[in-house]
C-alpha positions in Angstrom: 11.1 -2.6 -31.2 8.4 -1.9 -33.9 7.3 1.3 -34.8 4.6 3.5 -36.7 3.9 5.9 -38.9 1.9 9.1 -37.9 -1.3 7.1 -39.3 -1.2 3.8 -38.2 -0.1 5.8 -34.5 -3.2 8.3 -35.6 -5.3 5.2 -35.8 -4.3 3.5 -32.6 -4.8 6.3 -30.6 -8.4 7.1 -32.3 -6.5 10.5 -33.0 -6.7 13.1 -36.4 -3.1 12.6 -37.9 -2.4 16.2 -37.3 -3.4 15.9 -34.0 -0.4 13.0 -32.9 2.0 15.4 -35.1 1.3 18.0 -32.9 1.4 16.4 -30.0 4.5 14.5 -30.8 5.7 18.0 -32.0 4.8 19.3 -27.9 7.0 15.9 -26.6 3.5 15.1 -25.4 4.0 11.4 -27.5 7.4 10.2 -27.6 8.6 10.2 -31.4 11.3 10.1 -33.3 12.4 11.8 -36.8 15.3 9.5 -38.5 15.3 11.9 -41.6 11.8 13.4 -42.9 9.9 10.1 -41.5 8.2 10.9 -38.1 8.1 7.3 -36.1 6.5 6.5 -33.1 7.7 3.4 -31.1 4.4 1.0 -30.5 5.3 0.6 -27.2 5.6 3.8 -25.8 2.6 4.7 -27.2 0.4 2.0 -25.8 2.2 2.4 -22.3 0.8 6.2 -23.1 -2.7 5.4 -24.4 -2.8 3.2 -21.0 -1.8 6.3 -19.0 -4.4 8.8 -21.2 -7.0 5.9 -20.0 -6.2 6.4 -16.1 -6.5 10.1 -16.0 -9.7 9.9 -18.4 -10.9 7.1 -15.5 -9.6 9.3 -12.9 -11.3 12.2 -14.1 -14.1 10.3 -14.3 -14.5 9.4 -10.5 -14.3 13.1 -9.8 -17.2 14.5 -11.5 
């Protein structure tokens, strides 16, 4: 399974790198920390992106 760093996972997600930190820091992106590397698997991340898209669409119907 490929992963990313916090920028190229900063870039995918159109994100500030601090931003994913934190977020990956909340458990609101699934990460992982193998000694002082953050990673974030690709996969989860664009099955999360897809879900950030649905309540954006979602949201989007309401107003």
């Amino acid at each position: 399974m490929k992963t990313l760093d916090l920028h190229a996972s900063a870039d995918m997600l159109h994100m500030h790198p601090s931003t994913v930190l934190a977020k990956a820091r909340a458990g609101e992106i699934p990460a992982a920390k193998p000694g002082l590397l953050l990673r974030i698997y690709e996969l989860l991340l664009t099955a999360t992106r897809e879900e950030i898209d649905a309540m954006a669409r979602s949201l989007a119907e309401i107003e």
